[in-house]
N, CA, C and O atoms as CSV, one atom per row, in Angstrom:
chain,resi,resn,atom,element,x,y,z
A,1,UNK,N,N,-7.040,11.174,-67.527
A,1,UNK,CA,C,-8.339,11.426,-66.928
A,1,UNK,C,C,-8.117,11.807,-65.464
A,1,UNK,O,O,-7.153,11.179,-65.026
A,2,UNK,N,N,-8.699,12.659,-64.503
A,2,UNK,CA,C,-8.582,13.162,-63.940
A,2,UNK,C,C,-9.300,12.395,-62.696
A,2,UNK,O,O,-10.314,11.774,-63.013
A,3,UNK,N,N,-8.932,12.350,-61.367
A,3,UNK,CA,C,-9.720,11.815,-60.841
A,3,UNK,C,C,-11.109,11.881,-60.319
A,3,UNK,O,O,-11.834,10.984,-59.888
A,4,UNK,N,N,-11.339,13.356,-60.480
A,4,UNK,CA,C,-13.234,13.597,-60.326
A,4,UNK,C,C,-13.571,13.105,-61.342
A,4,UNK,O,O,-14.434,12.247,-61.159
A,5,UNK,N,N,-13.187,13.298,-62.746
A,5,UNK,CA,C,-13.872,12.463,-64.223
A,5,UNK,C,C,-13.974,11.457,-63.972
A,5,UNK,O,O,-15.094,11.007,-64.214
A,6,UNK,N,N,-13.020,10.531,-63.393
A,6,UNK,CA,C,-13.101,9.066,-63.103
A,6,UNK,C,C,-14.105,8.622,-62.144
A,6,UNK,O,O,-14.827,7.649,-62.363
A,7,UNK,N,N,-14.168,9.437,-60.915
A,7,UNK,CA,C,-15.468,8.836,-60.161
A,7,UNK,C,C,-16.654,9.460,-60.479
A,7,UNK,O,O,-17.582,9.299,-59.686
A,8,UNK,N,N,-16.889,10.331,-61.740
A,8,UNK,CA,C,-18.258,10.876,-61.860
A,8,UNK,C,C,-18.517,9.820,-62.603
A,8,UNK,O,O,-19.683,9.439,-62.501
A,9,UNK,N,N,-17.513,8.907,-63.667
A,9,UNK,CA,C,-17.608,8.132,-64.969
A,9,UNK,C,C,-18.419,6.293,-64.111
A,9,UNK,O,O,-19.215,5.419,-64.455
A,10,UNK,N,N,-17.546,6.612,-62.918
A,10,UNK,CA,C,-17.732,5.612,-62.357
A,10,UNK,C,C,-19.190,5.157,-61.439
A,10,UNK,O,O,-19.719,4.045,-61.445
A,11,UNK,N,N,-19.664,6.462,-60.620
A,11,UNK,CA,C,-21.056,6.693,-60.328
A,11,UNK,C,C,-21.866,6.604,-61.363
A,11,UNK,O,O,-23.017,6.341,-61.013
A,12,UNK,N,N,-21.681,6.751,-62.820
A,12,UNK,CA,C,-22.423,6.926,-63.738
A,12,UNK,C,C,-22.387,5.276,-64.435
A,12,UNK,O,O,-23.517,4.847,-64.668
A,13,UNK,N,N,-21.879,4.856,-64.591
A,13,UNK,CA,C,-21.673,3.412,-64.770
A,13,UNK,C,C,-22.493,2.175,-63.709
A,13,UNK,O,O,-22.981,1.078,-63.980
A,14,UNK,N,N,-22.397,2.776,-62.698
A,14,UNK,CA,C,-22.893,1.981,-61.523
A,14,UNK,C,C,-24.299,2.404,-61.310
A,14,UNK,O,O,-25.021,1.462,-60.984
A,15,UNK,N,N,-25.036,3.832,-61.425
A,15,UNK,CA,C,-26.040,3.970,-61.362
A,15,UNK,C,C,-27.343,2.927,-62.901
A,15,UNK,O,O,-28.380,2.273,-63.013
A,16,UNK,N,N,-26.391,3.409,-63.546
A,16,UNK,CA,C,-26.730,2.608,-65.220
A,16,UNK,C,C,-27.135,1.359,-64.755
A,16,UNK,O,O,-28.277,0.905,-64.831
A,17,UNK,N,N,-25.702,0.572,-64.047
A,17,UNK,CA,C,-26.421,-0.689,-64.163
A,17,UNK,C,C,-27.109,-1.480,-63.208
A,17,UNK,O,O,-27.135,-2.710,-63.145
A,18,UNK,N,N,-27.784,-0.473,-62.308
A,18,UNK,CA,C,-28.108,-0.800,-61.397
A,18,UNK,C,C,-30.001,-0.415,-61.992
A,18,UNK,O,O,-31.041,-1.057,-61.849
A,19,UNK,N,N,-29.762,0.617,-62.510
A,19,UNK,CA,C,-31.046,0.724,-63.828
A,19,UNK,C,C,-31.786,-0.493,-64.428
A,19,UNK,O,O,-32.907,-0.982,-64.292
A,20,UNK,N,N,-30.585,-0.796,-65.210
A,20,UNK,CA,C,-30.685,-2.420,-65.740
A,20,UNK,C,C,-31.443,-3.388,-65.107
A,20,UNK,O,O,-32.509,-3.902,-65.447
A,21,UNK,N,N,-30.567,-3.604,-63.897
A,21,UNK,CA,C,-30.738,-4.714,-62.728
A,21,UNK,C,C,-32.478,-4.225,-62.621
A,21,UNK,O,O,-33.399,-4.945,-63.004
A,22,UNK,N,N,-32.598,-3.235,-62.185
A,22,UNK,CA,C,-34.237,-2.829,-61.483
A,22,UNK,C,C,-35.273,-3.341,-62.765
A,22,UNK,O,O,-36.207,-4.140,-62.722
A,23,UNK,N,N,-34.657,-2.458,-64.058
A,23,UNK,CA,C,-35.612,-2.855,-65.435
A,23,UNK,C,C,-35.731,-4.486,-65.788
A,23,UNK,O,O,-36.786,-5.029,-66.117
A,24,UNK,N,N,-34.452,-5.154,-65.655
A,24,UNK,CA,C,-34.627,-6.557,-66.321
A,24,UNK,C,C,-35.057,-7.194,-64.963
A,24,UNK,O,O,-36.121,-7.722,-65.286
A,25,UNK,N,N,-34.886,-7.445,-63.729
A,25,UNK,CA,C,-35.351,-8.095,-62.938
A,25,UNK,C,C,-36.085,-7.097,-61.530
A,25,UNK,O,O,-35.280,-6.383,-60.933
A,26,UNK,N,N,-37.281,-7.080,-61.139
A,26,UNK,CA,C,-37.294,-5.766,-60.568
A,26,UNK,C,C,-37.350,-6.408,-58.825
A,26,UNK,O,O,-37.028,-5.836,-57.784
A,27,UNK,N,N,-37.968,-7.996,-59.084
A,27,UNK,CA,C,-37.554,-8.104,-57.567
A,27,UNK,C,C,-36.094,-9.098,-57.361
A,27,UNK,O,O,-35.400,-9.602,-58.244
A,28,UNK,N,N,-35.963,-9.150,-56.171
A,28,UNK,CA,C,-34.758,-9.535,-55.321
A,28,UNK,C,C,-35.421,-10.325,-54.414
A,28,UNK,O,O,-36.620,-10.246,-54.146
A,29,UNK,N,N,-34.453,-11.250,-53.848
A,29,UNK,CA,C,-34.491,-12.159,-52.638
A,29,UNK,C,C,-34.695,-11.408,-51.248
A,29,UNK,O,O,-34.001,-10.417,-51.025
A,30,UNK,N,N,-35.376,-11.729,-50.558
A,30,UNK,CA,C,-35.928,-10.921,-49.701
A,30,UNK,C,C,-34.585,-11.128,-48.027
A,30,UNK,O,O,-34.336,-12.180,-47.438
A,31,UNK,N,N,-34.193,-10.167,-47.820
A,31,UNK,CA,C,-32.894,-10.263,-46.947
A,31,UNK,C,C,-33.538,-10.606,-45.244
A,31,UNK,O,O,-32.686,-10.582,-44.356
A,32,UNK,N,N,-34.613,-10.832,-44.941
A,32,UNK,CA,C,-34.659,-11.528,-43.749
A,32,UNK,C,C,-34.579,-13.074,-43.705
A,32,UNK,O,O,-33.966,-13.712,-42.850
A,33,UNK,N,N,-35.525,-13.771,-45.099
A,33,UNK,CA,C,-35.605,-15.053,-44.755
A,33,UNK,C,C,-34.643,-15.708,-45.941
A,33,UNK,O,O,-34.657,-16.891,-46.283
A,34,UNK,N,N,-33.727,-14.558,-46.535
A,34,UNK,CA,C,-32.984,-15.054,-47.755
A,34,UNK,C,C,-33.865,-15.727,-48.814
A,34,UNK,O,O,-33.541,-16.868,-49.143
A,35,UNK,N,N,-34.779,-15.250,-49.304
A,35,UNK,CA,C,-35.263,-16.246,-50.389
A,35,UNK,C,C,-35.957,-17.131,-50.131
A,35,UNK,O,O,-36.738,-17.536,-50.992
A,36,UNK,N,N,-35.908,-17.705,-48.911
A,36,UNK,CA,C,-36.778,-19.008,-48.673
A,36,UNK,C,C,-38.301,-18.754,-48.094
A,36,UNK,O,O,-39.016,-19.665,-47.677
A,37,UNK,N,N,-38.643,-17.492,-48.133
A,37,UNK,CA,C,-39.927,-17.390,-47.544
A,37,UNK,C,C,-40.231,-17.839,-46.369
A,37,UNK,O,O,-41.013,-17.094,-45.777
A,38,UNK,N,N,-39.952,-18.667,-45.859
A,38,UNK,CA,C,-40.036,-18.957,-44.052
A,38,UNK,C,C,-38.697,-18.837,-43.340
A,38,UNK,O,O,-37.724,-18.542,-44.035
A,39,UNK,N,N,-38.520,-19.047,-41.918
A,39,UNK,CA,C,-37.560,-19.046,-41.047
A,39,UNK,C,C,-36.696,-20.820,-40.775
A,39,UNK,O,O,-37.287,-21.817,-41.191
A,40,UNK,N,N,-35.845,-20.907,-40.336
A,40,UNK,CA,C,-35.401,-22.191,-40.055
A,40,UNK,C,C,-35.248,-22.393,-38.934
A,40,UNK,O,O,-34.627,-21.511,-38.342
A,41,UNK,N,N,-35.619,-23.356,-38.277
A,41,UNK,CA,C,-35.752,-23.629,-36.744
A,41,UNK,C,C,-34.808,-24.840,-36.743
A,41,UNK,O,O,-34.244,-25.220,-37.769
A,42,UNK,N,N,-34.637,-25.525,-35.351
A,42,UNK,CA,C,-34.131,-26.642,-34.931
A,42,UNK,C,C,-34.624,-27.473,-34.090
A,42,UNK,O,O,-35.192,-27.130,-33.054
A,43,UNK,N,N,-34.371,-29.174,-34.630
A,43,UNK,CA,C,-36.202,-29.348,-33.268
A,43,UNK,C,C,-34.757,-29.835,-31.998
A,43,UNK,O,O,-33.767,-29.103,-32.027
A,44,UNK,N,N,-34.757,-30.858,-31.135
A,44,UNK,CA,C,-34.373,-30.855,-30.502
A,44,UNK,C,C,-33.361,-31.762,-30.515
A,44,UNK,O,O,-32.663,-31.916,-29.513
A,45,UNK,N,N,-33.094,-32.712,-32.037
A,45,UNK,CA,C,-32.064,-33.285,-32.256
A,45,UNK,C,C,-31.203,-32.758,-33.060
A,45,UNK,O,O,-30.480,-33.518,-33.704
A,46,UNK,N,N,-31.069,-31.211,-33.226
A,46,UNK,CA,C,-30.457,-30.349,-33.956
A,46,UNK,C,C,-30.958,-30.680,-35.773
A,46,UNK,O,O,-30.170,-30.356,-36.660
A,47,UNK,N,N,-32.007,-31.188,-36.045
A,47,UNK,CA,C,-32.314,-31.471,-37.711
A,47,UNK,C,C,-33.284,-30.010,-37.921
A,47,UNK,O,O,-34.213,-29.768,-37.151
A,48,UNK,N,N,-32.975,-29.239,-38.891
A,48,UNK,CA,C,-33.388,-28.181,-39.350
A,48,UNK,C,C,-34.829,-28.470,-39.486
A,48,UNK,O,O,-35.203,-29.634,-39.633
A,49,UNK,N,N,-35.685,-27.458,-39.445
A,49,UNK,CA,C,-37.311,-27.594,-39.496
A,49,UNK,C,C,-37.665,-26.554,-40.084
A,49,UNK,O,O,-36.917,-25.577,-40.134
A,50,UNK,N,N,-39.017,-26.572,-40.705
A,50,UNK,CA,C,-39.259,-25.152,-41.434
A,50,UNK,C,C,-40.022,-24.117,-40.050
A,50,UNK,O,O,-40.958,-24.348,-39.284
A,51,UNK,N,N,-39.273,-23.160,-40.184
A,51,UNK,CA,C,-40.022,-22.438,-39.227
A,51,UNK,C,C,-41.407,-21.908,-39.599
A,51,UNK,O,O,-42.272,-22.371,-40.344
A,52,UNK,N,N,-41.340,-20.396,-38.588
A,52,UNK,CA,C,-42.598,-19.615,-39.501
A,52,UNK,C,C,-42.733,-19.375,-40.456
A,52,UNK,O,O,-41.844,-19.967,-41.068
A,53,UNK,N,N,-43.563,-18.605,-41.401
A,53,UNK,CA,C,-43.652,-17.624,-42.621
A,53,UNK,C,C,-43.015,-16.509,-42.329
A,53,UNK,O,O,-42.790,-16.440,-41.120
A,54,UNK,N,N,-42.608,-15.551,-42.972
A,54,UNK,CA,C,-41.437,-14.976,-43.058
A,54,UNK,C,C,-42.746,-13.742,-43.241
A,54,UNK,O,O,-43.558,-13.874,-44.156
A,55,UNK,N,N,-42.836,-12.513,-42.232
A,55,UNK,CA,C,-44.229,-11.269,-42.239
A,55,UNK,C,C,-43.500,-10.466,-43.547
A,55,UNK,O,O,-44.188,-10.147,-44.517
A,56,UNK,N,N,-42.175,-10.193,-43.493
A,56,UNK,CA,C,-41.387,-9.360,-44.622
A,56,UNK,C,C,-42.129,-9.423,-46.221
A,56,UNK,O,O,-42.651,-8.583,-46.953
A,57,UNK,N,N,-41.911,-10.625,-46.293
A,57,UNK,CA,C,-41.831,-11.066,-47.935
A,57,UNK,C,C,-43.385,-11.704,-48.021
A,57,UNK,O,O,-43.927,-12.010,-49.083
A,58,UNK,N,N,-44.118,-11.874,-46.413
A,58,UNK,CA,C,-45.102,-12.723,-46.857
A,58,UNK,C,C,-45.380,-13.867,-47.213
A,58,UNK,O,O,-46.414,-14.241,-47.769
A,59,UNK,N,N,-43.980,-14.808,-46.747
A,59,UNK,CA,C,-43.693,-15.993,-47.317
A,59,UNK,C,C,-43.786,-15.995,-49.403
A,59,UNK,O,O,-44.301,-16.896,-50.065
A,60,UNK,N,N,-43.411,-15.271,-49.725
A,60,UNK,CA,C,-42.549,-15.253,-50.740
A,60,UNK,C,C,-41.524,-15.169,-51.405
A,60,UNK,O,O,-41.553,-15.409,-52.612
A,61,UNK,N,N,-40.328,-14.788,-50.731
A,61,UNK,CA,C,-39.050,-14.953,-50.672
A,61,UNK,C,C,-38.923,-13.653,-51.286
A,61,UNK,O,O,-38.110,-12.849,-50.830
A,62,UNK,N,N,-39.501,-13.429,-52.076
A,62,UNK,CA,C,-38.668,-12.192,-53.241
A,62,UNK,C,C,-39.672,-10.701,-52.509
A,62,UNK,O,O,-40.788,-10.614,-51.996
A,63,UNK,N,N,-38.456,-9.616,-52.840
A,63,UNK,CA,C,-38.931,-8.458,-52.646
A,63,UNK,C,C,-38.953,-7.192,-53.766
A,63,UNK,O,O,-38.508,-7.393,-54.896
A,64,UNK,N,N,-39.342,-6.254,-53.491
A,64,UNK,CA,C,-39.014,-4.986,-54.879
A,64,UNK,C,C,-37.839,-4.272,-54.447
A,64,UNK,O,O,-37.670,-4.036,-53.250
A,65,UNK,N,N,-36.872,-3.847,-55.478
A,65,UNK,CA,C,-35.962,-3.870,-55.065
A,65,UNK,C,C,-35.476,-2.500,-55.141
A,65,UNK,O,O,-35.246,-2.293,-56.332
A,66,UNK,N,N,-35.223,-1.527,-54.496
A,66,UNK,CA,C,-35.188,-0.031,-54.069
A,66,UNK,C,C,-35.514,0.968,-55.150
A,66,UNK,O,O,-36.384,1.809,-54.925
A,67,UNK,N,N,-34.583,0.927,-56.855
A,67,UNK,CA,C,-34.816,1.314,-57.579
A,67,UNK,C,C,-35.875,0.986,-58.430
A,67,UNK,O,O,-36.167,1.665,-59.414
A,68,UNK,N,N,-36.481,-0.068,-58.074
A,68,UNK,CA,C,-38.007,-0.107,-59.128
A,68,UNK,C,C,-39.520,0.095,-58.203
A,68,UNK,O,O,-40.641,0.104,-58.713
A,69,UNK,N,N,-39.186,0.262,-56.611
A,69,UNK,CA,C,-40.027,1.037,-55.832
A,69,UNK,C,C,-40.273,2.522,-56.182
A,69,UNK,O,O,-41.334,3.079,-56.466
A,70,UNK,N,N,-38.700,3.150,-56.065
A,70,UNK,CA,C,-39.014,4.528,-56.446
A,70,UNK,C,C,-39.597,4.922,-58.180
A,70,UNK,O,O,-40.535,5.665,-58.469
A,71,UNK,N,N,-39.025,4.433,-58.785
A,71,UNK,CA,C,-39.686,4.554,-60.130
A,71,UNK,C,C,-41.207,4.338,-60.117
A,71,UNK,O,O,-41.820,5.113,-60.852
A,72,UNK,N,N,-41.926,3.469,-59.450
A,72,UNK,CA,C,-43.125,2.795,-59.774
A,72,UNK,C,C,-43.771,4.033,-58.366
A,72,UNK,O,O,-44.946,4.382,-58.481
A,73,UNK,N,N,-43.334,4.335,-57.718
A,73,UNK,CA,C,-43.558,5.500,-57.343
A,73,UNK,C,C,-43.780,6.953,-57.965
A,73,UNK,O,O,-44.820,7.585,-57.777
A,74,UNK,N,N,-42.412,7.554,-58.933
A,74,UNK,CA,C,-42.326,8.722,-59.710
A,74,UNK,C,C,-43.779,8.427,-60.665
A,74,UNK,O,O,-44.634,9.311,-60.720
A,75,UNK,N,N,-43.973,7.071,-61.423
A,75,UNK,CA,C,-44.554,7.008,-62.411
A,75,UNK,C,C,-46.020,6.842,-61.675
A,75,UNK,O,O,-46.921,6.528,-62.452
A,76,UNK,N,N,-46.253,6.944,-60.814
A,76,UNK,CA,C,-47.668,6.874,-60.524
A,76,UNK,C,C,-48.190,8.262,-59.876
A,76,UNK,O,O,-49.388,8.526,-59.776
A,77,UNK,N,N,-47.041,9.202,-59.406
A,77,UNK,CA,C,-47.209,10.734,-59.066
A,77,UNK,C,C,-47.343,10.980,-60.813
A,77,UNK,O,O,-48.407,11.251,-61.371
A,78,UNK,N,N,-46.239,10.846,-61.393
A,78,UNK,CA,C,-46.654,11.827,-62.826
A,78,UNK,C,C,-48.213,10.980,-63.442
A,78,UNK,O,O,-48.977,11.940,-63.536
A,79,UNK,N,N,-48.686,10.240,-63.701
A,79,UNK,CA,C,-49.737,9.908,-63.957
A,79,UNK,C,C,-50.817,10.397,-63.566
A,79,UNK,O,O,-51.746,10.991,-64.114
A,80,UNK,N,N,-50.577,10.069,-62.536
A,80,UNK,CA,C,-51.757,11.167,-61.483
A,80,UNK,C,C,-52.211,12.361,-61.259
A,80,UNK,O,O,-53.256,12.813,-60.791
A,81,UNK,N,N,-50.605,13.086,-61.950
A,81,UNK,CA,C,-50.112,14.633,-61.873
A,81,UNK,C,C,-51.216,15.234,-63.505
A,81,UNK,O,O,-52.040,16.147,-63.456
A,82,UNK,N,N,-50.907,14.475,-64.664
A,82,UNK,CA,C,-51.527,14.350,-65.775
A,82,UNK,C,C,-52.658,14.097,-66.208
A,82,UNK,O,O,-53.017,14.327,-67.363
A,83,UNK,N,N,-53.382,13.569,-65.283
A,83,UNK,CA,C,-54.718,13.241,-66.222
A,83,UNK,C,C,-55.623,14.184,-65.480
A,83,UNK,O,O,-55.404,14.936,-64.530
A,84,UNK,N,N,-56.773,13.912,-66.230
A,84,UNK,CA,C,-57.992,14.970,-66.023
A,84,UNK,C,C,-59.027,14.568,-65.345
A,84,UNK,O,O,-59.977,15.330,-65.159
């Protein structure tokens, strides 16, 4: 196998399952507050505190995750594109 076959085989493998990932789970942990929906503070005896709400996620931790934005995007242009 040649090495362009190999990295087209390989982009093609990785796009697939990254398909997957979007179809079977479409959100993700949200990368400012990691998942936890708020921030972590420290009070003044160094013991962790819950901070703010997290504006990103909305205090929900989870976000949509790039490939099921754009899809839920395409599919609401062609819908739109289609009806009467």
């Amino acid at each position: 196998m040649t090495p362009i076959l190999l990295a087209i085989a390989c982009l093609i493998a990785i796009t697939l399952g990254y398909g997957g990932l979007c179809a079977a789970s479409p959100f993700g942990d949200c990368r400012k507050c990691r998942g936890m929906g708020h921030a972590l503070k420290h009070d003044r005896k160094g013991r962790l505190k819950r901070g703010k709400d997290c504006r990103r996620c909305r205090a929900t931790g989870k976000r949509i995750r790039l490939g099921r934005w754009l899809y839920n995007r395409a599919a609401r242009i062609h819908r739109a594109g289609t009806t009467d």
